[in-house]
N, C-alpha and C positions, 0 to 999 in steps of 0.2 A: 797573823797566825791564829790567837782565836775566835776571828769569825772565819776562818778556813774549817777550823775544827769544829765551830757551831754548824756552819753549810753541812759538813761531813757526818755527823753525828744525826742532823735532820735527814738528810738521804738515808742511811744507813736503817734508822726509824722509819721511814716509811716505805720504803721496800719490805722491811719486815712486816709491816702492815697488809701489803698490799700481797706478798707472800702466804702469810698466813689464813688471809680473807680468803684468797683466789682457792689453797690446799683445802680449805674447809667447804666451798662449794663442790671440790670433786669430791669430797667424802660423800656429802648430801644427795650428789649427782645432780647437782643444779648446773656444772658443767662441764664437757667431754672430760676426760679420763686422761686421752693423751693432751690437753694443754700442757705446754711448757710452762709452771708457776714462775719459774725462775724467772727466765726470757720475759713474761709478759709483766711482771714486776717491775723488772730494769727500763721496759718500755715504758710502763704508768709513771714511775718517777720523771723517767725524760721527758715525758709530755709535760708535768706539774711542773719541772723547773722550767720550762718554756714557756708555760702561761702565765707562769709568773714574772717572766720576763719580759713578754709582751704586754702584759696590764701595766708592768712598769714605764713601757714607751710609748711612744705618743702614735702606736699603730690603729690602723683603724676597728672599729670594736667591731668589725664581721670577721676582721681576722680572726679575733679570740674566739668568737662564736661560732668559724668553722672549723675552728681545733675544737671544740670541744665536743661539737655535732659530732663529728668524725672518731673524738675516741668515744663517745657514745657509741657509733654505730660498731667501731671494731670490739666492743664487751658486749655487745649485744649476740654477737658473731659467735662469743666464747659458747652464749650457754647452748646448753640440749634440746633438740629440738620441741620437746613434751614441756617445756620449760613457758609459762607464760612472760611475755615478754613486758616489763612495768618501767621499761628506761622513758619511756615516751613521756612519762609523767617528769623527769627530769628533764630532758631536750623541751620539752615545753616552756620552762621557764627559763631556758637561758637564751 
């Protein structure tokens, strides 16, 4: 019961994280306007418990590193076109 509630409580935290990152680049207009913050929240947390799942298992490490490519390339997606794109500098090193 509480590491259910420790699990829950870090989700719950980082969605909010990831919530209020995501609401603050459409203020800025760093990206579209109609993103769903919500929706792509719920998705960034389910990818992060995944890869942390899979760092946990003995998968092989292109796995992790085509999840990771991948939600790179899908936030790349999010921003505005006028937007210079700097994820490259991330996807680089993993």
């Amino acid at each position: 019961p509480e590491a259910a509630r420790v699990i829950e409580e870090f989700i719950h935290y980082l969605r909010a994280l990831f919530y209020k990152n995501l609401r603050w680049q459409q203020k800025e207009k760093m990206i579209d306007p109609d993103v769903n913050a919500e929706m792509v929240s719920d998705f960034l947390v389910g990818n992060v418990v995944g890869l942390m799942t899979l760092l946990r298992s003995s998968s092989d490490p292109r796995m992790v590193q085509h999840q990771v490519q991948a939600i790179i390339l899908y936030i790349s997606s999010l921003r505005r076109v006028h937007q210079p794109n700097n994820l490259h500098l991330i996807s680089e090193k993993v």
